[in-house]
FIBAFI-254801 format. One record per residue (C-alpha): residue number from 1; residue in three letters; y negated, x negated, z negated. Coordinates in steps of 0.05 Angstrom, whole numbers, padded with zeros to 5 digits. Layout:
<recs>
+------+------+--------+--------+--------+
| resi | resn |      Y |      X |      Z |
+------+------+--------+--------+--------+
|  NUM |  ALA |      Y |      X |      Z |
...
+------+------+--------+--------+--------+
</recs>
This chain:
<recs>
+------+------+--------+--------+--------+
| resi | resn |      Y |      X |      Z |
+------+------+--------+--------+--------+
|    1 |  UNK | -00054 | -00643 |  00063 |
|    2 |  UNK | -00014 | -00573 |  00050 |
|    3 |  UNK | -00039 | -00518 |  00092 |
|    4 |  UNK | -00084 | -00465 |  00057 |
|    5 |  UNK | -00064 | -00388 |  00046 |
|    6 |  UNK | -00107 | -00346 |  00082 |
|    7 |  UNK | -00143 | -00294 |  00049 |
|    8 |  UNK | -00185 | -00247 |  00094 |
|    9 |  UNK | -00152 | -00209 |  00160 |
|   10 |  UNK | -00186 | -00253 |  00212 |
|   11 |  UNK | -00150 | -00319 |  00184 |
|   12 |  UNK | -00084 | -00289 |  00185 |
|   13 |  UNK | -00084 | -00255 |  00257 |
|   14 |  UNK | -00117 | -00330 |  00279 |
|   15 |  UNK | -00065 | -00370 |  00239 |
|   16 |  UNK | -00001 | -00315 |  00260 |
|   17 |  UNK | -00016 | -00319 |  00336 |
|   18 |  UNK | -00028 | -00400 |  00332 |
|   19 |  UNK |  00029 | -00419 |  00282 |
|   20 |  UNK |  00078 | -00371 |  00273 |
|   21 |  UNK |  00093 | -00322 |  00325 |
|   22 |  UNK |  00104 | -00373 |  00393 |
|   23 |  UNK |  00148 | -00408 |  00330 |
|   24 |  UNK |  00189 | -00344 |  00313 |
|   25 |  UNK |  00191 | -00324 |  00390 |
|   26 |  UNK |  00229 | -00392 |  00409 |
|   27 |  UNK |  00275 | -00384 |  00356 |
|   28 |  UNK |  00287 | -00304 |  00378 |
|   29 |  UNK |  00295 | -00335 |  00455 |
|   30 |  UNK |  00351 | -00376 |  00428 |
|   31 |  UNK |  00387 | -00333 |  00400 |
|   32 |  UNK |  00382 | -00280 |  00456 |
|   33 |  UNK |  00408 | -00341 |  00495 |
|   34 |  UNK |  00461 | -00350 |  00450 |
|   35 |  UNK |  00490 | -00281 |  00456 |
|   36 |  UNK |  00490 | -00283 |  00533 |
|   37 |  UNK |  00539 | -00334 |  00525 |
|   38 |  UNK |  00589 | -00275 |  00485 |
|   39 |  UNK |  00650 | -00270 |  00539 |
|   40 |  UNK |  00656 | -00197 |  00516 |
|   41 |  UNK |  00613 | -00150 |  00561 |
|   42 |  UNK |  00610 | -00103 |  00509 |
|   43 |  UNK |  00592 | -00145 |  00452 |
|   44 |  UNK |  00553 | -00186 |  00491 |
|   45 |  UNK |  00506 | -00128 |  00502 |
|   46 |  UNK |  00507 | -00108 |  00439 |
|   47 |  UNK |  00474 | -00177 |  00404 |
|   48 |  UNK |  00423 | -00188 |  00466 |
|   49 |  UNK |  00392 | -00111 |  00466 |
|   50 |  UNK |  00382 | -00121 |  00393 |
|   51 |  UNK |  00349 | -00190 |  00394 |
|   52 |  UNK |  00300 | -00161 |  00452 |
|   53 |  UNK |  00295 | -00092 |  00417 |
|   54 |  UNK |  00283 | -00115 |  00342 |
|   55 |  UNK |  00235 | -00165 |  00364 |
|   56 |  UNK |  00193 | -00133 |  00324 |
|   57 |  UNK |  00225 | -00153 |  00250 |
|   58 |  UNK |  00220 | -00225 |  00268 |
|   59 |  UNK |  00152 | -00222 |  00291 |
|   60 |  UNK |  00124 | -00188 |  00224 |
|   61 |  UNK |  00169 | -00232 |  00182 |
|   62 |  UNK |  00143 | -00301 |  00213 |
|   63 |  UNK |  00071 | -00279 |  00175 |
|   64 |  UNK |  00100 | -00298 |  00118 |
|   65 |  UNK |  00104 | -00368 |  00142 |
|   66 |  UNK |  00039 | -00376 |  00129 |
|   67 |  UNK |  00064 | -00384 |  00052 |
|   68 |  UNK |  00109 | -00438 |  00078 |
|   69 |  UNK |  00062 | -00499 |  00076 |
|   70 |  UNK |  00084 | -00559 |  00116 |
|   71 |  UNK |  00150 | -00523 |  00124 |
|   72 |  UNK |  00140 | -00469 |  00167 |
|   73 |  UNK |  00190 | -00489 |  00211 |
|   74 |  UNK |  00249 | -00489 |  00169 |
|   75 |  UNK |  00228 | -00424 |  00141 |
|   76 |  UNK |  00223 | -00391 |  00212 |
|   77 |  UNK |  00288 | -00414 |  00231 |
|   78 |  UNK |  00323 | -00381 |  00172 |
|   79 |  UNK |  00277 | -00317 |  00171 |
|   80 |  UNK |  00296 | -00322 |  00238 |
|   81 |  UNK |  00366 | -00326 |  00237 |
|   82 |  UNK |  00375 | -00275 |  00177 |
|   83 |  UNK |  00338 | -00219 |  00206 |
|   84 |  UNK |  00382 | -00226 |  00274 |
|   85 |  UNK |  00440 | -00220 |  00229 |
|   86 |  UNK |  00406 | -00162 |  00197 |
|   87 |  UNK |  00392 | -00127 |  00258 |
|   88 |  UNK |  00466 | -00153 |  00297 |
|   89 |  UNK |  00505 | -00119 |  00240 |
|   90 |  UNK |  00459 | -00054 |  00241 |
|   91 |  UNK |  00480 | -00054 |  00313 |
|   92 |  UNK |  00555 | -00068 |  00298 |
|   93 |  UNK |  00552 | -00018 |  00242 |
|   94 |  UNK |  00508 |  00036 |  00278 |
|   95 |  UNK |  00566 |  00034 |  00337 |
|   96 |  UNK |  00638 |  00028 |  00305 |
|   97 |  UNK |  00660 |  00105 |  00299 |
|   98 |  UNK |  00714 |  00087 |  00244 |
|   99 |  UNK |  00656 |  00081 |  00191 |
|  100 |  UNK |  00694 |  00036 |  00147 |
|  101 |  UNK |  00661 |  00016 |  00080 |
|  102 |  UNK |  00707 | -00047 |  00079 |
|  103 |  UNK |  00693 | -00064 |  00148 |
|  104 |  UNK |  00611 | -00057 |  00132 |
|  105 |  UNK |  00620 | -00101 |  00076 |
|  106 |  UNK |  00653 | -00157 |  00106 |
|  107 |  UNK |  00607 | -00166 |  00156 |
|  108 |  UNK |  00550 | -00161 |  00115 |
|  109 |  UNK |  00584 | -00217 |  00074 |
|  110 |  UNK |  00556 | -00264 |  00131 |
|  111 |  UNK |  00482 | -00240 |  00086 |
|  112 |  UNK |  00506 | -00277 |  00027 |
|  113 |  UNK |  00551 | -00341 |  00059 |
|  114 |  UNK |  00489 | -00352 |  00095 |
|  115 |  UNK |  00454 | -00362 |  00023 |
|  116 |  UNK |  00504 | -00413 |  00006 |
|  117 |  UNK |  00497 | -00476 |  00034 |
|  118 |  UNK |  00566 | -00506 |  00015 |
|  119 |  UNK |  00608 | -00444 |  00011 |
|  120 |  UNK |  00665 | -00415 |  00070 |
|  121 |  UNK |  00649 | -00373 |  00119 |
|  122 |  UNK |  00677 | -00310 |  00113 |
|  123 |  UNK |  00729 | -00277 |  00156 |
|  124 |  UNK |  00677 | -00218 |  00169 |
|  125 |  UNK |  00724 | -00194 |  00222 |
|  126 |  UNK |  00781 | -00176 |  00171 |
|  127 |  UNK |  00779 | -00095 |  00194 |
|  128 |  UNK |  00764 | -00104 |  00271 |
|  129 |  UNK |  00825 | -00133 |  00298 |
|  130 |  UNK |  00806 | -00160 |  00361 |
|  131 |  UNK |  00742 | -00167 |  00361 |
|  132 |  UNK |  00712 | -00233 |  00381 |
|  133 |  UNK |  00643 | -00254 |  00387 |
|  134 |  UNK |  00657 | -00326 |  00410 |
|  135 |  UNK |  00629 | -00356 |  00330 |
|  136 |  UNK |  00558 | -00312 |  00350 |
|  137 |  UNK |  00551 | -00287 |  00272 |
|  138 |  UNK |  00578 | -00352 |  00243 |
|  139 |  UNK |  00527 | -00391 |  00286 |
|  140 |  UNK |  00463 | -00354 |  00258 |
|  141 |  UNK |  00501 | -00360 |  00187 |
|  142 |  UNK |  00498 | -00438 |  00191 |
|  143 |  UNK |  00420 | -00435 |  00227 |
|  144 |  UNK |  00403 | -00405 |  00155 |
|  145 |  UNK |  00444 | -00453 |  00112 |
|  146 |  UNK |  00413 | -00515 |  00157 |
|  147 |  UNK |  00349 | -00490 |  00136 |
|  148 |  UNK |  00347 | -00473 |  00072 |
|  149 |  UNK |  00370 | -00533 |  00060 |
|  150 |  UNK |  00305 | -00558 |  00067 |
|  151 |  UNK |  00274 | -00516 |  00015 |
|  152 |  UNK |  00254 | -00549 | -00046 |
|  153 |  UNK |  00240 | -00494 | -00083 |
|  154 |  UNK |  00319 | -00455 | -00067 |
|  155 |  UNK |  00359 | -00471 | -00127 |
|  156 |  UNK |  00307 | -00437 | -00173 |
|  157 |  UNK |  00304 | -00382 | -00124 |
|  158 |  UNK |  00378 | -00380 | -00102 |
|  159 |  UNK |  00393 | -00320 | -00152 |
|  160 |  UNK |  00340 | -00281 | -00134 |
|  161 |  UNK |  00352 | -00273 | -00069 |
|  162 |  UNK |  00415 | -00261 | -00064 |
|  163 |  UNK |  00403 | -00207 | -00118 |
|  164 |  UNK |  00356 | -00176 | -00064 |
|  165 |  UNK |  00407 | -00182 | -00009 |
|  166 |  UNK |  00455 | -00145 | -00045 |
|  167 |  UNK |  00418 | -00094 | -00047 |
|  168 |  UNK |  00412 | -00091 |  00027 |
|  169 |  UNK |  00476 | -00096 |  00038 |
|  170 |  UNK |  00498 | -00046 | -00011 |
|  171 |  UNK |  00451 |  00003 |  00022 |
|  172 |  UNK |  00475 | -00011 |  00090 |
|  173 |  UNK |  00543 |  00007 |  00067 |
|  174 |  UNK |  00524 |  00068 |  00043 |
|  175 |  UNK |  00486 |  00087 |  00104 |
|  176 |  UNK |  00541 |  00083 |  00148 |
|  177 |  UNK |  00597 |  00114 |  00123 |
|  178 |  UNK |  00609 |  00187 |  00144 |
|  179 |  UNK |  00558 |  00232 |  00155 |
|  180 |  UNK |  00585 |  00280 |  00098 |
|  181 |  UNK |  00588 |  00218 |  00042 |
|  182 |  UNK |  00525 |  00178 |  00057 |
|  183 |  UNK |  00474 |  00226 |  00001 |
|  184 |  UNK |  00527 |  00225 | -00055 |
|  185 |  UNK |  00538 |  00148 | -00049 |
|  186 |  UNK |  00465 |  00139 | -00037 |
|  187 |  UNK |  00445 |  00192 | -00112 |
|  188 |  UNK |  00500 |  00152 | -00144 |
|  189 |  UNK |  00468 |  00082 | -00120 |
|  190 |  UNK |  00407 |  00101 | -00137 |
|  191 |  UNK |  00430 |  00131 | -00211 |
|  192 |  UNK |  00469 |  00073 | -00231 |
|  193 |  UNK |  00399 |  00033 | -00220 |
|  194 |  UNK |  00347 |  00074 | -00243 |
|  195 |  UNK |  00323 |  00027 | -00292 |
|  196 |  UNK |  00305 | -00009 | -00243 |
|  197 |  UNK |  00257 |  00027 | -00209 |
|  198 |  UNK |  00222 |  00085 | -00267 |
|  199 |  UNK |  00188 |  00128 | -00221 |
|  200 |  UNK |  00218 |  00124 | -00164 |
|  201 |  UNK |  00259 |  00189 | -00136 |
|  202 |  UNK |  00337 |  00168 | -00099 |
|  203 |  UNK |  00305 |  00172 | -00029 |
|  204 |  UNK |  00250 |  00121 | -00049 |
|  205 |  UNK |  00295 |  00075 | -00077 |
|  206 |  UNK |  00332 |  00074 | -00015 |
|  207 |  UNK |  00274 |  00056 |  00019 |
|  208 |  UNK |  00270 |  00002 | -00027 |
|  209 |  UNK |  00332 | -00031 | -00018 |
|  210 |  UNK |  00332 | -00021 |  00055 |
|  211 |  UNK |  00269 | -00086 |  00062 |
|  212 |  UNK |  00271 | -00148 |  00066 |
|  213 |  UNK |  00206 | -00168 |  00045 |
|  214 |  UNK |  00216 | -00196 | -00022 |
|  215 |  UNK |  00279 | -00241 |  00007 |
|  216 |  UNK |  00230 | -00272 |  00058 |
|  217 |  UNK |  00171 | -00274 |  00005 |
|  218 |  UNK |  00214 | -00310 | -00036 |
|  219 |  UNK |  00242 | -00361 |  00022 |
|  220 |  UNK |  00171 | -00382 |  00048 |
|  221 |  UNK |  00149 | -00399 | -00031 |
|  222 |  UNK |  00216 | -00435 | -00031 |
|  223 |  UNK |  00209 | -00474 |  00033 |
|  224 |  UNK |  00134 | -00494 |  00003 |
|  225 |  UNK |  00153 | -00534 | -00054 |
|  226 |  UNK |  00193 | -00541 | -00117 |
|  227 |  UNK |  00191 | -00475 | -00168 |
|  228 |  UNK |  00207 | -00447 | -00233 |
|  229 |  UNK |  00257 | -00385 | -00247 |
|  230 |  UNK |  00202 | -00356 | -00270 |
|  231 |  UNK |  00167 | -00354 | -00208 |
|  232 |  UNK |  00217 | -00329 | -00174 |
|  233 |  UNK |  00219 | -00266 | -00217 |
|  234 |  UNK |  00162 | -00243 | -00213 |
|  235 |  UNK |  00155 | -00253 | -00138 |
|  236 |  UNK |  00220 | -00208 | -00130 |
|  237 |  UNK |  00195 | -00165 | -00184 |
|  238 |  UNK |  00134 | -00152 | -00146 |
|  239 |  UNK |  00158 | -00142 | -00082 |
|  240 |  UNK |  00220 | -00106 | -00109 |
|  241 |  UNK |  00222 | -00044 | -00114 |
|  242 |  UNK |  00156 | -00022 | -00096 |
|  243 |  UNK |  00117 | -00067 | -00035 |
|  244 |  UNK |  00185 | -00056 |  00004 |
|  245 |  UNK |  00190 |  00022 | -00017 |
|  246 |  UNK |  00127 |  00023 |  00016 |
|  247 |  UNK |  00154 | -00016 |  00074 |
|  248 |  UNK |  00207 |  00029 |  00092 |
|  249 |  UNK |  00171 |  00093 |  00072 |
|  250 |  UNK |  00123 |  00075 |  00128 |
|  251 |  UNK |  00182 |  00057 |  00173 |
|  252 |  UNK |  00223 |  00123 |  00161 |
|  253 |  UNK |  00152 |  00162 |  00173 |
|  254 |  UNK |  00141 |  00135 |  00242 |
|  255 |  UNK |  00220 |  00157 |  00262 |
|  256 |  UNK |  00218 |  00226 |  00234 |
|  257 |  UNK |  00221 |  00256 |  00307 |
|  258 |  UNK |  00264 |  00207 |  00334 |
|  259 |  UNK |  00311 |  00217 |  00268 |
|  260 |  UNK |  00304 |  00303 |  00286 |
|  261 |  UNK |  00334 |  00290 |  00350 |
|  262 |  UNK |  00390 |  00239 |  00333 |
|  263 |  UNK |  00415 |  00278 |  00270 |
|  264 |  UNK |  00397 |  00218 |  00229 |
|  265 |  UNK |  00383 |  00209 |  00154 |
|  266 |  UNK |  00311 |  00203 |  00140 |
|  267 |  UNK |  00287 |  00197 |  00076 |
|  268 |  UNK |  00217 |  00216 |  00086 |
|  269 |  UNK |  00248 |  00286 |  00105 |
|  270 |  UNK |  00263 |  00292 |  00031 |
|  271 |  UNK |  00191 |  00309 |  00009 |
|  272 |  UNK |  00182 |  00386 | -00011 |
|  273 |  UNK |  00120 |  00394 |  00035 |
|  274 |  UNK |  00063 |  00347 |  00069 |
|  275 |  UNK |  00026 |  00352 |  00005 |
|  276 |  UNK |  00086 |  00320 | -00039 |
|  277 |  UNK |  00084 |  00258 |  00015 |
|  278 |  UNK |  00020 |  00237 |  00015 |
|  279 |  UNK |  00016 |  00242 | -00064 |
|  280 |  UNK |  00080 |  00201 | -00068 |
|  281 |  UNK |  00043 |  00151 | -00015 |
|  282 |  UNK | -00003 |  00143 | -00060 |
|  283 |  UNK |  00034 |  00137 | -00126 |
|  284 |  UNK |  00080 |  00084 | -00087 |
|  285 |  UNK |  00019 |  00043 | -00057 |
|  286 |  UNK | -00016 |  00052 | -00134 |
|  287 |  UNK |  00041 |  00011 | -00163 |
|  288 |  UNK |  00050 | -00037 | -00107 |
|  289 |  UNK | -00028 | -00059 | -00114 |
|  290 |  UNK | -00013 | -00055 | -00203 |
|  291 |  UNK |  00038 | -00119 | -00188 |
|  292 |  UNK |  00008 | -00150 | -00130 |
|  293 |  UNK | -00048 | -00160 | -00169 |
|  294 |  UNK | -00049 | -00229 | -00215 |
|  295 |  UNK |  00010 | -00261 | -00167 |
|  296 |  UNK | -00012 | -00326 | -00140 |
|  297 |  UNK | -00044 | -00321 | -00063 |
|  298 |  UNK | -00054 | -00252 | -00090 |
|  299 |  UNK | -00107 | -00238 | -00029 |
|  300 |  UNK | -00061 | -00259 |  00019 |
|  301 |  UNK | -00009 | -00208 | -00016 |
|  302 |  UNK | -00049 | -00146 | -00026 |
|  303 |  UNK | -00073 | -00158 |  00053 |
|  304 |  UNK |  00002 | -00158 |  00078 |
|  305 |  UNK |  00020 | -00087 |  00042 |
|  306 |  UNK | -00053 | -00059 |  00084 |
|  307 |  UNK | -00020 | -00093 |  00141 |
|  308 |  UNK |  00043 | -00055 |  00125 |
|  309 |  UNK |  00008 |  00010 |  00141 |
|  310 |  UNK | -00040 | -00010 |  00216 |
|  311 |  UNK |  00037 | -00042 |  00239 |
|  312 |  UNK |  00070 |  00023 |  00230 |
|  313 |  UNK |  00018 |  00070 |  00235 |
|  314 |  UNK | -00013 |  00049 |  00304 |
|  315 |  UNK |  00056 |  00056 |  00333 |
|  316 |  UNK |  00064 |  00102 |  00395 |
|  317 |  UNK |  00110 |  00153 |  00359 |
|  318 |  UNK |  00052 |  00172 |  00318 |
|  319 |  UNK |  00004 |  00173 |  00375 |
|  320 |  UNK |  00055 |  00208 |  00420 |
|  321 |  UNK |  00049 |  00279 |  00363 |
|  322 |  UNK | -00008 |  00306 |  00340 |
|  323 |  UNK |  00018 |  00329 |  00270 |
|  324 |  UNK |  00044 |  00249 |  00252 |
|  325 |  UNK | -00026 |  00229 |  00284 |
|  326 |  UNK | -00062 |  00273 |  00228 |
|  327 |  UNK | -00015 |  00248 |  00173 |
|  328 |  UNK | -00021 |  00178 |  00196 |
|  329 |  UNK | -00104 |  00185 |  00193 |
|  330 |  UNK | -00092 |  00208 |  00118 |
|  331 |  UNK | -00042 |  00160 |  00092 |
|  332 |  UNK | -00076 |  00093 |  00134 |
|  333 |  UNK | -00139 |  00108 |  00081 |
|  334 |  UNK | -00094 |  00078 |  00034 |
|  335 |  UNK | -00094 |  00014 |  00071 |
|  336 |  UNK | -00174 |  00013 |  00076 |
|  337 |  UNK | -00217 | -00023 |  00128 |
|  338 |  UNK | -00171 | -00083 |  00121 |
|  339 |  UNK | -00126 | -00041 |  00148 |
|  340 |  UNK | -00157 | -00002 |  00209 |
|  341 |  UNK | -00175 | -00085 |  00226 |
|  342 |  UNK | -00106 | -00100 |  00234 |
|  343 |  UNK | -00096 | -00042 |  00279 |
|  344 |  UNK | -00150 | -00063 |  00325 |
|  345 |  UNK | -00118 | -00127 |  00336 |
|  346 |  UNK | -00038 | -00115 |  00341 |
|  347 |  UNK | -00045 | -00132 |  00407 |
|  348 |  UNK | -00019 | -00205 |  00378 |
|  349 |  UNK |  00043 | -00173 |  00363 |
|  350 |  UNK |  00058 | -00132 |  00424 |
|  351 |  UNK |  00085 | -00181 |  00475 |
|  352 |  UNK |  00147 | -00179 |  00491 |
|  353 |  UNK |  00189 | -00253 |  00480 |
+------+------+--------+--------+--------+
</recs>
């Protein structure tokens, strides 16, 4: 008998810290073991401080499993895999000084081979002569093509998600590249899809493209059974642009300091005042809960955007600063009891793998 979608915050932390996470943290111990077999110090450092510092990604992601049915497992292993590519290449990406565009895309070609089942693999190397990472990034590219595999709902979903992974990968482009070029390339992304996204502003939509939530929203129903196109529209059109706005919005809040410090873009900088933020929260967490609302499991949904705000907001950079700690108190309301439940219990996603 299929497994049943939770719908209340007690289920999900029960069914998470049971089923999914000691799932997602095997997979995330294999692949840390997988890059301390990289011969290159360097490199090898690289791919095994990211797995054990974005632990994190992997861990939220696997709560989506819970969509997955019987097959949670093949989900997990592909969330898995593609979210330690993600988080490899923003490593890769975050430390090459030559800020290449062509090198940024090639790499992040691994994104979409690893959404083709039958295709190449890519020579994602092409700009970094001499760099080898003993088949590390081709290995996770084939862990997500062996699972996926196993989805009986991919072919009608295929297209969809690699829509949505273009997106990310366009965006991480664009956030590399030279200090001095990253805003126009990011207006002129954002202007040439404004359609899109009606009411969004350019930093918000790069907020939007930045998540992965609607890819892996779109893999669990996928791994559950057989769909319909249609389905898979209005999943992605649900989750795209506004539930992973919100996503990052929250993300880019908690770094503000850290961001300060660094020199980094952050797009929650962008608001005019604290008064312009918390509206926009609002406006952004308004049309999230408009589209949320009617999809099927559609408790299970609106309970994973309030979960969005406890994951983020509870973090320690907010605690660590009075001013985010006053912010955060204002902009968790929008999240609701549901919300301050999940922060009580995040203890389930604190250990360390």
């Amino acid at each position: 008998m299929p497994k049943s979608i939770p719908a209340n915050p007690v289920k999900i932390i029960q069914r998470a810290k049971k089923e999914t996470l000691p799932k997602a943290r095997q997979q995330l111990e294999f692949w840390k073991r997988e890059g301390e077999d990289i011969k290159d110090k360097e490199i090898r450092e690289q791919a095994t401080w990211t797995v054990s510092d974005k632990t994190f990604h992997c861990e939220g992601g696997s709560i989506l499993a819970l969509l997955a049915g019987d097959n949670q497992d093949a989900y997990i292993k592909f969330m898995v895999a593609y979210q330690s590519i993600c988080d490899y290449l923003d490593t890769l990406c975050d430390k090459n000084d030559a800020r290449n565009p062509d090198d940024f895309r090639s790499i992040h070609q691994a994104l979409l081979d690893s959404l083709e089942p039958r295709g190449q693999l890519g020579n994602y190397y092409q700009y970094r002569p001499g760099f080898a990472d003993d088949g590390y990034l081709e290995k996770m590219v084939t862990s997500c093509r062996e699972a996926i595999v196993k989805f009986p709902g991919f072919s009608a979903m295929k297209e969809d998600m690699k829509e949505v992974s273009q997106y990310y990968i366009d965006f991480q482009v664009y956030k590399h590249v030279d200090e001095d070029r990253r805003e126009d390339l990011l207006f002129k992304y954002y202007s040439d899809n404004k359609d899109l996204v009606p009411g969004m502003r350019w930093y918000e939509f790069s907020c939007a493209v930045a998540s992965t939530l609607a890819l892996y929203c779109l893999a669990a129903y996928a791994a559950s059974g057989a769909r319909t196109k249609e389905e898979s529209k209005r999943i992605k059109e649900t989750y795209f642009p506004w539930v992973q706005g919100l996503h990052i919005m929250l993300d880019y809040f908690i770094d503000q300091e850290e961001d300060r410090r660094e020199n980094e873009m952050n797009f929650v900088a962008y608001y005019e005042n604290k008064k312009d933020m918390l509206e926009r929260f609002k406006y952004i967490d308004h049309e999230a809960t408009k589209r949320l609302k009617g999809l099927p499991d559609e408790k299970f949904h609106l309970l994973i955007k309030k979960g969005l705000y406890a994951l983020y907001l509870s973090d320690d950079k907010v605690k660590a600063n009075e001013e985010y700690r006053k912010d955060a108190k204002e902009i968790i309301k929008l999240g609701g009891k549901q919300a301050a439940f999940f922060v009580q219990n995040l203890w389930v996603f604190k250990r360390t793998i």
